[in-house]
mmCIF file of the N, C-alpha and C atoms, coordinates in Angstrom:
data_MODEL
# 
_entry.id   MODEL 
# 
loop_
_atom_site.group_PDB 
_atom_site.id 
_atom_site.type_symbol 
_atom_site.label_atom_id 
_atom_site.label_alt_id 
_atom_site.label_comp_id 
_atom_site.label_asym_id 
_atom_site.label_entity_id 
_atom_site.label_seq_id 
_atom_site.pdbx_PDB_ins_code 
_atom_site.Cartn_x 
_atom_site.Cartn_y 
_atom_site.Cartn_z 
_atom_site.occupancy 
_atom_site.B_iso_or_equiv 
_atom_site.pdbx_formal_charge 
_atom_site.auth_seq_id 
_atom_site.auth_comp_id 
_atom_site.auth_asym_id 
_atom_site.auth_atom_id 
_atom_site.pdbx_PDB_model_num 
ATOM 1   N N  . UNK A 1 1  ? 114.915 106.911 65.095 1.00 0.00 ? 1  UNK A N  1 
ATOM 2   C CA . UNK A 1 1  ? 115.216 105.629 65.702 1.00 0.00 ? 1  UNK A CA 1 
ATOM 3   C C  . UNK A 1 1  ? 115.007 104.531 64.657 1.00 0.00 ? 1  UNK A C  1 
ATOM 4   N N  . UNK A 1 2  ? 115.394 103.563 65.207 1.00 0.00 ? 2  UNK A N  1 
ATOM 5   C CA . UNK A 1 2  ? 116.173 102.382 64.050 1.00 0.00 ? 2  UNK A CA 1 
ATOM 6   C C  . UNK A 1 2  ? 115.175 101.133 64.773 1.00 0.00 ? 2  UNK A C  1 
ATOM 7   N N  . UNK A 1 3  ? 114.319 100.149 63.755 1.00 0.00 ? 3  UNK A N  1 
ATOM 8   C CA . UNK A 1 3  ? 114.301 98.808  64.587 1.00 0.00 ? 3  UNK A CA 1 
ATOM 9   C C  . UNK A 1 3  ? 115.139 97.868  63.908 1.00 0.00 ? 3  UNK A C  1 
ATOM 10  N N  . UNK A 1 4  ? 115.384 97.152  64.428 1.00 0.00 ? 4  UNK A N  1 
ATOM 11  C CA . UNK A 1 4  ? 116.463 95.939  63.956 1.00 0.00 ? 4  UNK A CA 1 
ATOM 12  C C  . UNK A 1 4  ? 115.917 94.516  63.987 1.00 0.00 ? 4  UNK A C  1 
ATOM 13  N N  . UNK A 1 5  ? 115.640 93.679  62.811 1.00 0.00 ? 5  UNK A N  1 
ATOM 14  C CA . UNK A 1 5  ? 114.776 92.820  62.705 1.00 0.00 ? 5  UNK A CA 1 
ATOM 15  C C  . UNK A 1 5  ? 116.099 91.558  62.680 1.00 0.00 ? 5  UNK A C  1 
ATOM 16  N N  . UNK A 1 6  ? 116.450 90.672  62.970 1.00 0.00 ? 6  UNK A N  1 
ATOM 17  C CA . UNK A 1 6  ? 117.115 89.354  63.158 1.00 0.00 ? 6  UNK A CA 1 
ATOM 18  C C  . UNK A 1 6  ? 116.291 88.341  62.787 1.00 0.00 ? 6  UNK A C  1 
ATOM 19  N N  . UNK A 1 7  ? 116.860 87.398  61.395 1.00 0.00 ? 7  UNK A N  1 
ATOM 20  C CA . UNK A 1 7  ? 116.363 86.079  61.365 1.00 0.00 ? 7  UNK A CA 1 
ATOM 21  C C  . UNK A 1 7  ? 117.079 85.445  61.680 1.00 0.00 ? 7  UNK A C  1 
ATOM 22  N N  . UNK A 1 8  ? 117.164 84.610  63.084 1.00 0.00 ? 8  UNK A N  1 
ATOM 23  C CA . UNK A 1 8  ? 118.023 83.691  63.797 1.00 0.00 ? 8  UNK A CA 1 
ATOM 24  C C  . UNK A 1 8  ? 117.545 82.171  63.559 1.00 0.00 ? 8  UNK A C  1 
ATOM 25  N N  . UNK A 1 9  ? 118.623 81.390  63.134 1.00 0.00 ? 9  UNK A N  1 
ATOM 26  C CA . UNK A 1 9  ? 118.366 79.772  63.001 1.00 0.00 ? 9  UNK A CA 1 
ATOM 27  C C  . UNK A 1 9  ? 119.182 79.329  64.742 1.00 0.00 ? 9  UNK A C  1 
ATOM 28  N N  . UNK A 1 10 ? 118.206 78.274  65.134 1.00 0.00 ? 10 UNK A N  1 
ATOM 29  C CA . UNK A 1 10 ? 118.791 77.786  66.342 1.00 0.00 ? 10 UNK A CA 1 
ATOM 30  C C  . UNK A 1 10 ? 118.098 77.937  67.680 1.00 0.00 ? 10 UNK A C  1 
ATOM 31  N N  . UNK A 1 11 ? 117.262 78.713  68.284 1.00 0.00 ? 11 UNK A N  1 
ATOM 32  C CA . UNK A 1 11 ? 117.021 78.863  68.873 1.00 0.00 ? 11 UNK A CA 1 
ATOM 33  C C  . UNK A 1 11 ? 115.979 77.692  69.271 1.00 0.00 ? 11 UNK A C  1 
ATOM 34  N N  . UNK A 1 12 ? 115.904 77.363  70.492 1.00 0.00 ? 12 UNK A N  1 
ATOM 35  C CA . UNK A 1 12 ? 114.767 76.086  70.755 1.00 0.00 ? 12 UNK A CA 1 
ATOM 36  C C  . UNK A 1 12 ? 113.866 76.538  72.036 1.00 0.00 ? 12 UNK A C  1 
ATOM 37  N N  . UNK A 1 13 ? 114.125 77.404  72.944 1.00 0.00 ? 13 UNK A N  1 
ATOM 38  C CA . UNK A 1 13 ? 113.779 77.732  74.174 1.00 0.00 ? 13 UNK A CA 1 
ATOM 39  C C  . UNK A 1 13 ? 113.772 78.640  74.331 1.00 0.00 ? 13 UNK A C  1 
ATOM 40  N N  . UNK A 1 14 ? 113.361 79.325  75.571 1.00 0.00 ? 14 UNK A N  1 
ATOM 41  C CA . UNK A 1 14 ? 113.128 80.449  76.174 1.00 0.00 ? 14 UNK A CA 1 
ATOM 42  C C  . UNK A 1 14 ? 114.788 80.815  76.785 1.00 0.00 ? 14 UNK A C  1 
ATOM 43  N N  . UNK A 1 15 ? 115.600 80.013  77.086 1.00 0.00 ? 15 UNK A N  1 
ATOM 44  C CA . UNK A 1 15 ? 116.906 80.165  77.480 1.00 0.00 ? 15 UNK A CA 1 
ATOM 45  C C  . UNK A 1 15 ? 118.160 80.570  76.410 1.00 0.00 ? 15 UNK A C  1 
ATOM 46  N N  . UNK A 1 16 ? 117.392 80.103  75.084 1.00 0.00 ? 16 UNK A N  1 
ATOM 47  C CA . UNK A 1 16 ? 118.353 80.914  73.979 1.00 0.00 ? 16 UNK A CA 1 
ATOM 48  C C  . UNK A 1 16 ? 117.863 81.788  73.500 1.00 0.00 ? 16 UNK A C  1 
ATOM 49  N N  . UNK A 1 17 ? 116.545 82.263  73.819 1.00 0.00 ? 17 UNK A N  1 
ATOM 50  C CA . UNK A 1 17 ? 116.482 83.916  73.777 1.00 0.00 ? 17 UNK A CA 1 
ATOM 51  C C  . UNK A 1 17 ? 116.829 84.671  74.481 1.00 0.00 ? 17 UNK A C  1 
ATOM 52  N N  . UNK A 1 18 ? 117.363 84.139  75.745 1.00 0.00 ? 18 UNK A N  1 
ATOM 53  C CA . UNK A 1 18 ? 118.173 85.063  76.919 1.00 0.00 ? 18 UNK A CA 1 
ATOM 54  C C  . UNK A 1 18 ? 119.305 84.934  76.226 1.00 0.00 ? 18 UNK A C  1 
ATOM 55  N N  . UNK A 1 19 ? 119.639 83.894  75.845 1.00 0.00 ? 19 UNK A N  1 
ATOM 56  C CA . UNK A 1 19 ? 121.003 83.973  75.195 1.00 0.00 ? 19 UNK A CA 1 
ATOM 57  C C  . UNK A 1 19 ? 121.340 85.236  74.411 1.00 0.00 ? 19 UNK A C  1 
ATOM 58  N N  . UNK A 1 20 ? 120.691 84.999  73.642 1.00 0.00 ? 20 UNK A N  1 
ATOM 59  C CA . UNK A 1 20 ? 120.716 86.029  72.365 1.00 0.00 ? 20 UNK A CA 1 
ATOM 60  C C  . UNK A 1 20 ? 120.489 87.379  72.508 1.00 0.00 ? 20 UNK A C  1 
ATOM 61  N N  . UNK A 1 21 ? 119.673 87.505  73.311 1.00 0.00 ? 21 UNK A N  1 
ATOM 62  C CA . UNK A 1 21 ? 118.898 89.087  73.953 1.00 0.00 ? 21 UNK A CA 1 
ATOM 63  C C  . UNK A 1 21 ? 120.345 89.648  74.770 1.00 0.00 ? 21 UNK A C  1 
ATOM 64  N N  . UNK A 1 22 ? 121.036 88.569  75.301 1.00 0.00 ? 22 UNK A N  1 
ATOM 65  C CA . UNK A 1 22 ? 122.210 88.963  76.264 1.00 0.00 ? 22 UNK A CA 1 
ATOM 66  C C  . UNK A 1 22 ? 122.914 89.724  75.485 1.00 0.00 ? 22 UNK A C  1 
ATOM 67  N N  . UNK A 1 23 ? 124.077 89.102  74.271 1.00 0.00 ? 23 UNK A N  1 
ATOM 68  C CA . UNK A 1 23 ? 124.808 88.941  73.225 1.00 0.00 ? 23 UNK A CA 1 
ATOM 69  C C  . UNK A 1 23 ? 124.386 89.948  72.388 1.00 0.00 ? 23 UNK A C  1 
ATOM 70  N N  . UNK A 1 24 ? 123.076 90.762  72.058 1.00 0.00 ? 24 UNK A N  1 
ATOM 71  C CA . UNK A 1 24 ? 122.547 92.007  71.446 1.00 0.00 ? 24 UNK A CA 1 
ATOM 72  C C  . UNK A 1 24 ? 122.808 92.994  72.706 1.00 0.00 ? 24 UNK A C  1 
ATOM 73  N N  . UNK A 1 25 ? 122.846 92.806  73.496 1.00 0.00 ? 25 UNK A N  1 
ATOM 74  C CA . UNK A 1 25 ? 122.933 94.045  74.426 1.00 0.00 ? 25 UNK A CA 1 
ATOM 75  C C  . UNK A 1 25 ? 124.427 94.710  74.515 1.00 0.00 ? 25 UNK A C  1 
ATOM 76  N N  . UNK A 1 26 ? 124.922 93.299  74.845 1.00 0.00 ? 26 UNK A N  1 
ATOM 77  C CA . UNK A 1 26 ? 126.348 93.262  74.637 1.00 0.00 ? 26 UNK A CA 1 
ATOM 78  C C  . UNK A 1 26 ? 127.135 94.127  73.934 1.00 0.00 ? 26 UNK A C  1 
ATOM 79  N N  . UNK A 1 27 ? 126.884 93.842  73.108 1.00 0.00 ? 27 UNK A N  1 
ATOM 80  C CA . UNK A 1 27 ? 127.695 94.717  71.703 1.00 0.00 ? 27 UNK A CA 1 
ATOM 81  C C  . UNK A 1 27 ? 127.127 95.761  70.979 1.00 0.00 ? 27 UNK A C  1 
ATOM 82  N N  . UNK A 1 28 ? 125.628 96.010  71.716 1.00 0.00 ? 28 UNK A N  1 
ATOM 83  C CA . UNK A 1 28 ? 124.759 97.261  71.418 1.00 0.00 ? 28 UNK A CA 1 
ATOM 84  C C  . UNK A 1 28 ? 124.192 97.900  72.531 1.00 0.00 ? 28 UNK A C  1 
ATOM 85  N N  . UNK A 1 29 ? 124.793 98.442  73.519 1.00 0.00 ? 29 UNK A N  1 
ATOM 86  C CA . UNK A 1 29 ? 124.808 98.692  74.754 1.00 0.00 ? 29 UNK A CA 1 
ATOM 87  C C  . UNK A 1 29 ? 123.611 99.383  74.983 1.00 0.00 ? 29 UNK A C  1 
ATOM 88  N N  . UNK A 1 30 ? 123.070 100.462 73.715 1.00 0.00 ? 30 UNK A N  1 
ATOM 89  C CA . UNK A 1 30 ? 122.331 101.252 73.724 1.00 0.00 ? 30 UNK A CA 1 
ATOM 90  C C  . UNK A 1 30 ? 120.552 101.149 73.536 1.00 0.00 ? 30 UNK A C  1 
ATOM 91  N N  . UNK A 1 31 ? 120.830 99.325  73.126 1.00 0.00 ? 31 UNK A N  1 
ATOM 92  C CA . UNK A 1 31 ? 119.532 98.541  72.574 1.00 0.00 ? 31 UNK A CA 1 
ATOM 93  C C  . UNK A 1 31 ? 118.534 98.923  73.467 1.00 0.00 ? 31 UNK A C  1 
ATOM 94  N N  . UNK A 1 32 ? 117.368 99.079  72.933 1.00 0.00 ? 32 UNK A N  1 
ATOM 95  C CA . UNK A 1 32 ? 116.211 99.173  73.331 1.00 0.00 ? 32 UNK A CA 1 
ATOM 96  C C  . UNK A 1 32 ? 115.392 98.234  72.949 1.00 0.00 ? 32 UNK A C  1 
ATOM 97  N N  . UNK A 1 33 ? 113.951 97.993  74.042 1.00 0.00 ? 33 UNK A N  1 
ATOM 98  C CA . UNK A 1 33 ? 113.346 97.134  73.336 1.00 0.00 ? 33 UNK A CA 1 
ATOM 99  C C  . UNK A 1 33 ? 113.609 95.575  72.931 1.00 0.00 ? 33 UNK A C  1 
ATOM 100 N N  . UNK A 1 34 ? 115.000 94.706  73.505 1.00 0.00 ? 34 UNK A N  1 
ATOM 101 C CA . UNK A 1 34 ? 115.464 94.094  72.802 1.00 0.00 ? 34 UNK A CA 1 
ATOM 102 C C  . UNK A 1 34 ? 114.577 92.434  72.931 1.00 0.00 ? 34 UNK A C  1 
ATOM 103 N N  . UNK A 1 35 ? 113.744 92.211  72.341 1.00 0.00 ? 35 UNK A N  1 
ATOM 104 C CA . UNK A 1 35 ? 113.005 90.931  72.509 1.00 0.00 ? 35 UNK A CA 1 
ATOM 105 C C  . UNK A 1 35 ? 113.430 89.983  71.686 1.00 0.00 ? 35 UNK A C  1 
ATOM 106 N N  . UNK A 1 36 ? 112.982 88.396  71.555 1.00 0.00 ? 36 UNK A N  1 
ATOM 107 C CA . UNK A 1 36 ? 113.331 87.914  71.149 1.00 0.00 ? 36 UNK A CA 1 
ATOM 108 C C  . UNK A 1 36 ? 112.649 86.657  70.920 1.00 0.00 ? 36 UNK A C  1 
ATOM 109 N N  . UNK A 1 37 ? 112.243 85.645  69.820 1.00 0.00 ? 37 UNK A N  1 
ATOM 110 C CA . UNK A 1 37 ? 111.171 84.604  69.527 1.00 0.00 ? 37 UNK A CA 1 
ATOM 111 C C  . UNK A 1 37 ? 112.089 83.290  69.009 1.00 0.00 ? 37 UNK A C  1 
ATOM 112 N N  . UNK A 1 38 ? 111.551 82.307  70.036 1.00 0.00 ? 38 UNK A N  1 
ATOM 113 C CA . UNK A 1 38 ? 112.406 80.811  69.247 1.00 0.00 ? 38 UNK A CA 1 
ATOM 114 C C  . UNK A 1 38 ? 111.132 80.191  68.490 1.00 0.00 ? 38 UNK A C  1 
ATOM 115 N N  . UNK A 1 39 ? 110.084 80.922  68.865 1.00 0.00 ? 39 UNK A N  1 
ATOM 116 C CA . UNK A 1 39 ? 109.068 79.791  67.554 1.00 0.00 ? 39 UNK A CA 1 
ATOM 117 C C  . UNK A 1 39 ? 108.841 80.690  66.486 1.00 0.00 ? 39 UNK A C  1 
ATOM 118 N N  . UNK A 1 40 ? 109.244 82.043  66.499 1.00 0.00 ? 40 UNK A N  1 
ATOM 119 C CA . UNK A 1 40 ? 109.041 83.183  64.982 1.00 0.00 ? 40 UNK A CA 1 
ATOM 120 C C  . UNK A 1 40 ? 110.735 82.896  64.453 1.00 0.00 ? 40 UNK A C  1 
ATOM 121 N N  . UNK A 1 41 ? 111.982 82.232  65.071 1.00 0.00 ? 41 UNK A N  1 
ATOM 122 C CA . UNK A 1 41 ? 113.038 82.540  65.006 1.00 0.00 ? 41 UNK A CA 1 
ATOM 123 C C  . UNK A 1 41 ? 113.444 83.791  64.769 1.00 0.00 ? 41 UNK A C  1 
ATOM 124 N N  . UNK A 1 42 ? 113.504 84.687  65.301 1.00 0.00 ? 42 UNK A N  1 
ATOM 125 C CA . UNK A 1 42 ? 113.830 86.185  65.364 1.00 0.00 ? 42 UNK A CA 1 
ATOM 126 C C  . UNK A 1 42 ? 113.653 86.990  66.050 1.00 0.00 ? 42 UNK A C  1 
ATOM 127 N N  . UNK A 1 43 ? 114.674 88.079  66.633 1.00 0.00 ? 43 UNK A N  1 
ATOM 128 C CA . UNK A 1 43 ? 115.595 89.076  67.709 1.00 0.00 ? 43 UNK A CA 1 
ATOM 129 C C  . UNK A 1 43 ? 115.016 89.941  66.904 1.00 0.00 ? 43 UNK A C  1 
ATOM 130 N N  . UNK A 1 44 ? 114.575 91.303  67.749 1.00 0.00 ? 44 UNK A N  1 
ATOM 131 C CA . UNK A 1 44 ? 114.312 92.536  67.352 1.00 0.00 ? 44 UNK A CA 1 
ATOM 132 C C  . UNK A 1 44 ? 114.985 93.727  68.272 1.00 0.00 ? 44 UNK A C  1 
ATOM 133 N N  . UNK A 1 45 ? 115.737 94.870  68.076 1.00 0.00 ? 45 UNK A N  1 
ATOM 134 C CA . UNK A 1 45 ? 115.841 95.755  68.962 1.00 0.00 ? 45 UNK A CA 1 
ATOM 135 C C  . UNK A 1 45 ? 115.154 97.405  68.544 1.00 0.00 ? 45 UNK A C  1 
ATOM 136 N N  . UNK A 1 46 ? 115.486 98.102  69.266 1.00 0.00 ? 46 UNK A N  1 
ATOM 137 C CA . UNK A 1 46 ? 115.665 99.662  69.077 1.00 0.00 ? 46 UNK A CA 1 
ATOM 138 C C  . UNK A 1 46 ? 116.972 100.127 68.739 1.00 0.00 ? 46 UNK A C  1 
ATOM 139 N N  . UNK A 1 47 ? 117.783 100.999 68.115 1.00 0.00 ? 47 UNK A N  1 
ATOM 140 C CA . UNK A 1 47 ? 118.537 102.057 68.506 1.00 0.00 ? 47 UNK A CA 1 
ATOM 141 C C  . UNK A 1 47 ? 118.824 103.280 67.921 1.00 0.00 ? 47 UNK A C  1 
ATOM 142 N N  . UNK A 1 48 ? 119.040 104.213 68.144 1.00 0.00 ? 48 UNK A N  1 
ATOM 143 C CA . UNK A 1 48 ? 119.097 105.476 67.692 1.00 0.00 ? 48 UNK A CA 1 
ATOM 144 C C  . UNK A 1 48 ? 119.962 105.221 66.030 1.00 0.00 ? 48 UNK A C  1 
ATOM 145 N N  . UNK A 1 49 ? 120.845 104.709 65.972 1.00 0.00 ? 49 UNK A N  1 
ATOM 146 C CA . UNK A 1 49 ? 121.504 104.350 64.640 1.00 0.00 ? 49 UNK A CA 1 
ATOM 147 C C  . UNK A 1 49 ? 121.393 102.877 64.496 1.00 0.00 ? 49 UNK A C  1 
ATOM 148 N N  . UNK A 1 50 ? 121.389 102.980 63.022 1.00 0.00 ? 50 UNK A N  1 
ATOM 149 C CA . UNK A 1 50 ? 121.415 101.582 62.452 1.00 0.00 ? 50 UNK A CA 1 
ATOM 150 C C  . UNK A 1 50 ? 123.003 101.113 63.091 1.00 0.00 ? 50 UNK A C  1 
ATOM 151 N N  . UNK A 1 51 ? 122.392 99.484  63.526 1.00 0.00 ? 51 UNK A N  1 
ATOM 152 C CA . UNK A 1 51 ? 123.908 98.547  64.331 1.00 0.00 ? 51 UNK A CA 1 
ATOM 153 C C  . UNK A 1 51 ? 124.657 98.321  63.312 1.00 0.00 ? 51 UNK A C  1 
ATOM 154 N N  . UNK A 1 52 ? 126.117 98.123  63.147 1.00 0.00 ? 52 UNK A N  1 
ATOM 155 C CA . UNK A 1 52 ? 126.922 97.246  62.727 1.00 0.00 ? 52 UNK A CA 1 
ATOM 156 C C  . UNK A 1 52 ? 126.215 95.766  62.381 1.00 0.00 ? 52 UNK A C  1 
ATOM 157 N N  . UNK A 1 53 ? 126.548 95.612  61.174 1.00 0.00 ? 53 UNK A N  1 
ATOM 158 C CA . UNK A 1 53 ? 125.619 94.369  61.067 1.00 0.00 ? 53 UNK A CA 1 
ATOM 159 C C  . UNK A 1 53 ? 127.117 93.088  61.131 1.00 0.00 ? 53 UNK A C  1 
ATOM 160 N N  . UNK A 1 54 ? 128.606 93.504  60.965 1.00 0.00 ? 54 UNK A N  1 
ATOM 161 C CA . UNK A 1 54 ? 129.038 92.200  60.817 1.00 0.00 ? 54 UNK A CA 1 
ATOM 162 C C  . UNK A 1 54 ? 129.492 91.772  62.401 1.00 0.00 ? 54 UNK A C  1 
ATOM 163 N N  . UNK A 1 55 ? 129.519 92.901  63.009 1.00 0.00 ? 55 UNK A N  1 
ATOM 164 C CA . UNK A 1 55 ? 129.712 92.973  64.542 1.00 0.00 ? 55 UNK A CA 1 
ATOM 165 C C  . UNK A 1 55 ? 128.343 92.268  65.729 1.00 0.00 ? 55 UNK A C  1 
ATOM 166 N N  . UNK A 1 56 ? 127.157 92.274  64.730 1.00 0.00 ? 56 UNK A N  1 
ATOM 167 C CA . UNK A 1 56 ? 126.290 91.515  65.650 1.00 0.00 ? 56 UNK A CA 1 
ATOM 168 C C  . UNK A 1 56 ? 126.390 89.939  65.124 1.00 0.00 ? 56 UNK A C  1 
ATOM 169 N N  . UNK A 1 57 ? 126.586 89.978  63.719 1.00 0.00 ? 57 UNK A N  1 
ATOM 170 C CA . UNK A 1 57 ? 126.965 88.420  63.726 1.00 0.00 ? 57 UNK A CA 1 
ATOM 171 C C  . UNK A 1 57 ? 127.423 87.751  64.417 1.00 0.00 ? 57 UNK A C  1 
ATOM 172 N N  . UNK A 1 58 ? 128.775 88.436  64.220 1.00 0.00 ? 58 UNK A N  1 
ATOM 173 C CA . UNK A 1 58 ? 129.465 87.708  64.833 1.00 0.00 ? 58 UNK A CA 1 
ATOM 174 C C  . UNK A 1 58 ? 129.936 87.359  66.974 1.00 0.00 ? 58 UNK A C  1 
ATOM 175 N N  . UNK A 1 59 ? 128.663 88.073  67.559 1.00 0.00 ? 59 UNK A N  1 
ATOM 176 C CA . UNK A 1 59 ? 128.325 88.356  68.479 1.00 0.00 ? 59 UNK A CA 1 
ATOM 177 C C  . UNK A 1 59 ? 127.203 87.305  68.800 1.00 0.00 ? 59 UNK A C  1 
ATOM 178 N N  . UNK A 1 60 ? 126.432 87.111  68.039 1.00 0.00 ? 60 UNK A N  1 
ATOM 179 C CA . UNK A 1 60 ? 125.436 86.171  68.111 1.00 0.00 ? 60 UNK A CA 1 
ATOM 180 C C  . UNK A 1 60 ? 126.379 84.713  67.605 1.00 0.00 ? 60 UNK A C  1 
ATOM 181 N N  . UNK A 1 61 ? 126.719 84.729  66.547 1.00 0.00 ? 61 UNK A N  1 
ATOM 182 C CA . UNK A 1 61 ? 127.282 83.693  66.033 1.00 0.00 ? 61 UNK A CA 1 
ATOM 183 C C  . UNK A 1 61 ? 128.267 83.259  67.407 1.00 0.00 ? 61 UNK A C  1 
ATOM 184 N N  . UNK A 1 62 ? 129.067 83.587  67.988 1.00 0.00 ? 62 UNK A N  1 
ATOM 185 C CA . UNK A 1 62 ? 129.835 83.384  69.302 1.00 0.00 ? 62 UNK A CA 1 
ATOM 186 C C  . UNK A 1 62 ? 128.926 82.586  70.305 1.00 0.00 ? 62 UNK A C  1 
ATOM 187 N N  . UNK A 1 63 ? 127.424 82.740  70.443 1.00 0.00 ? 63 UNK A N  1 
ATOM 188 C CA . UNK A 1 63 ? 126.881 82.456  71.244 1.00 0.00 ? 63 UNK A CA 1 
ATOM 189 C C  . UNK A 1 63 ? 126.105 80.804  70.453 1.00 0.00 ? 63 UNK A C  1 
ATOM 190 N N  . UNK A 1 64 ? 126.490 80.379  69.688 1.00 0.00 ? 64 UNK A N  1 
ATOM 191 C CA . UNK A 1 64 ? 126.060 79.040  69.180 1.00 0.00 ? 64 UNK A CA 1 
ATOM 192 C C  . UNK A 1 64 ? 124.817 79.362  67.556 1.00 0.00 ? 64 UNK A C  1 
ATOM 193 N N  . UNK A 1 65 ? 124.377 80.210  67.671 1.00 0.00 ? 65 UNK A N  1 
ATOM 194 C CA . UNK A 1 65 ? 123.219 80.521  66.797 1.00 0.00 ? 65 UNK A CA 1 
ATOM 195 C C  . UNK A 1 65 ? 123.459 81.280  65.491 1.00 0.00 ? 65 UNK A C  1 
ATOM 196 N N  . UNK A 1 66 ? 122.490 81.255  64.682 1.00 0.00 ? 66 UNK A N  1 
ATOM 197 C CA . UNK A 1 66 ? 123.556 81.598  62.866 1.00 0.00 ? 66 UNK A CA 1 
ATOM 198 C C  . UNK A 1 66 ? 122.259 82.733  62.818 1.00 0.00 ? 66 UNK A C  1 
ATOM 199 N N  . UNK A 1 67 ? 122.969 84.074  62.330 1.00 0.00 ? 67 UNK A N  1 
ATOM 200 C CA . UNK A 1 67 ? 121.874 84.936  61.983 1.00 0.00 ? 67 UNK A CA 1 
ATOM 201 C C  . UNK A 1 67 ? 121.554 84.706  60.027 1.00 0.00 ? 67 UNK A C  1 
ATOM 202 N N  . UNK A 1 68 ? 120.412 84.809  59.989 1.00 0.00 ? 68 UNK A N  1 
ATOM 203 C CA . UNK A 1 68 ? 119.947 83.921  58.467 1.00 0.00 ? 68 UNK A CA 1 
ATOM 204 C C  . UNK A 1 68 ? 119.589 85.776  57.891 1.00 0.00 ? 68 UNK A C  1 
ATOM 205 N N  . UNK A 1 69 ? 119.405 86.557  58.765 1.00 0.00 ? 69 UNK A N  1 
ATOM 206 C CA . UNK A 1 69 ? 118.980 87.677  57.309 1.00 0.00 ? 69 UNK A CA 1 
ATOM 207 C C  . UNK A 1 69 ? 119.529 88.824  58.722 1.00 0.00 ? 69 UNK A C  1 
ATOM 208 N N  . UNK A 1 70 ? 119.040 90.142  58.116 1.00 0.00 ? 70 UNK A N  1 
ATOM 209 C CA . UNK A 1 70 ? 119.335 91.592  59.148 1.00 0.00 ? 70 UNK A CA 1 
ATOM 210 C C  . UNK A 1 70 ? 118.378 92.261  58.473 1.00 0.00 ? 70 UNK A C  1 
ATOM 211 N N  . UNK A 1 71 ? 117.484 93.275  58.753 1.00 0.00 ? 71 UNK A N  1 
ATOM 212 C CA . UNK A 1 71 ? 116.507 93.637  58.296 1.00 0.00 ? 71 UNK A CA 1 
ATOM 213 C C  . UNK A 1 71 ? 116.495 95.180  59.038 1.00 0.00 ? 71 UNK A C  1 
ATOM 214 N N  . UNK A 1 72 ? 116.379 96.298  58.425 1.00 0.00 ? 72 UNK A N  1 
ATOM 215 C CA . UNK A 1 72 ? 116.327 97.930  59.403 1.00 0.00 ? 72 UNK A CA 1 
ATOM 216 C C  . UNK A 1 72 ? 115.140 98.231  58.544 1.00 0.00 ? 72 UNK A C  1 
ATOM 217 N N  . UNK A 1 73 ? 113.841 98.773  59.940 1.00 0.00 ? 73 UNK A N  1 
ATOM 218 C CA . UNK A 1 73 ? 112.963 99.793  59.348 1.00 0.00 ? 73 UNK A CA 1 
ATOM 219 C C  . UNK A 1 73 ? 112.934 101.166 60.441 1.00 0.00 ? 73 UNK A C  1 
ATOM 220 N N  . UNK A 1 74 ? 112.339 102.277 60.199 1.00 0.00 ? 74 UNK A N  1 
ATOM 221 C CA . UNK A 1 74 ? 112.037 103.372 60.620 1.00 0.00 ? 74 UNK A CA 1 
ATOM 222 C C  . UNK A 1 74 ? 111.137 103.297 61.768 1.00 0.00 ? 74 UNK A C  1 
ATOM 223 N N  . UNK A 1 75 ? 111.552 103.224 63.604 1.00 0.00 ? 75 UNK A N  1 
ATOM 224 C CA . UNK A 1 75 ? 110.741 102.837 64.317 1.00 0.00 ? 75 UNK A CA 1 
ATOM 225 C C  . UNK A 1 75 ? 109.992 103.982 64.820 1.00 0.00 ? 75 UNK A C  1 
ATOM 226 N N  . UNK A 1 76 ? 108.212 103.967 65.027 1.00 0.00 ? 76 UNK A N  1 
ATOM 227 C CA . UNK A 1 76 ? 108.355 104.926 65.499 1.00 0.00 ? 76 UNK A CA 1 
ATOM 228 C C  . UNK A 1 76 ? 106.863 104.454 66.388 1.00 0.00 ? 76 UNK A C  1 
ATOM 229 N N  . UNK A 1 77 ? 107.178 105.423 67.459 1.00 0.00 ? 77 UNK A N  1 
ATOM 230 C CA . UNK A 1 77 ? 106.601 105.229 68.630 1.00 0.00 ? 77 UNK A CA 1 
ATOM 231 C C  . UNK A 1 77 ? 105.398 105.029 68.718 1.00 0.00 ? 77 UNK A C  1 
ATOM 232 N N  . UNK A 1 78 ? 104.910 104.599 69.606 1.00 0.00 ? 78 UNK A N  1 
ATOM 233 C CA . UNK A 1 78 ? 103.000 103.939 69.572 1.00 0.00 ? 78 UNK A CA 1 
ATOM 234 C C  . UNK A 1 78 ? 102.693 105.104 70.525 1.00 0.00 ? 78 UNK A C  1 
ATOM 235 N N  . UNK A 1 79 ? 101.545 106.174 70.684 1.00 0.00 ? 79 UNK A N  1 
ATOM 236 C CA . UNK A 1 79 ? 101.323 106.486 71.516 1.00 0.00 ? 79 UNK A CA 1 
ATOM 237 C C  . UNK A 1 79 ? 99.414  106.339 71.408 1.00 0.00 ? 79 UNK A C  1 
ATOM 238 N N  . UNK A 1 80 ? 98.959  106.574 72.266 1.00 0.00 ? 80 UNK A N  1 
ATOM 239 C CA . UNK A 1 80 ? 97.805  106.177 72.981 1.00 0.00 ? 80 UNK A CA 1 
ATOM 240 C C  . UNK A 1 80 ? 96.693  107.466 72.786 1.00 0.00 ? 80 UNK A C  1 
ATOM 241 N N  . UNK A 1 81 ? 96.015  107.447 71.301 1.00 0.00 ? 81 UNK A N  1 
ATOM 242 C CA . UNK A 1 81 ? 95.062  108.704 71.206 1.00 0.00 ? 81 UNK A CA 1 
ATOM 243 C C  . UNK A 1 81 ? 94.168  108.897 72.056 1.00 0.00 ? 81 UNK A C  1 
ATOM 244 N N  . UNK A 1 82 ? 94.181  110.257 72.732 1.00 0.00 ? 82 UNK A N  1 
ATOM 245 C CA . UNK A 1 82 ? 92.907  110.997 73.402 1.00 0.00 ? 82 UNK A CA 1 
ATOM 246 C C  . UNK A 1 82 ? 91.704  111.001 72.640 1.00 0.00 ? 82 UNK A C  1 
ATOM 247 N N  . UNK A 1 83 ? 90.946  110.709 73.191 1.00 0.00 ? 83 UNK A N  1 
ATOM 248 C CA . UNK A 1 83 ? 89.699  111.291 72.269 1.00 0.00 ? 83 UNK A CA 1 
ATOM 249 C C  . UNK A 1 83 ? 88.575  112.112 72.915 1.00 0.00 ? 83 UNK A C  1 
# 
């Protein structure tokens, strides 16, 4: 699994991270995880493969907001040691 790091310029509210969270789902149907910060400016998801990166641009970009970087690391799951 894939995380997907977004540096988004634009965001001011809690209503353009719905925005944006919408607009990632959208065009990444498969997103997991998909959160999103207007005071860190930056969208994060899950997905099994790394996204199309000019296809979320321009997916986000549609929705008023400019993606400033794209960032993929190796996600891997938190689980909760027994002891």
């Amino acid at each position: 699994m894939t995380k997907t790091i977004l540096k988004i310029d634009g965001m001011m509210c809690g209503m353009c991270e719905a925005h944006v969270n919408d607009a990632i789902r959208k065009i990444i149907p498969n997103a997991q995880k998909v959160k999103s910060s207007h005071t860190k400016g930056e969208s994060s998801f899950v997905t099994e493969q790394t996204p199309d990166e000019k296809k979320l641009i321009a997916a986000i970009g549609e929705t008023g907001y400019t993606v400033q970087s794209i960032s993929s690391e190796p996600y891997k799951k938190k689980f909760l040691g027994l002891f």
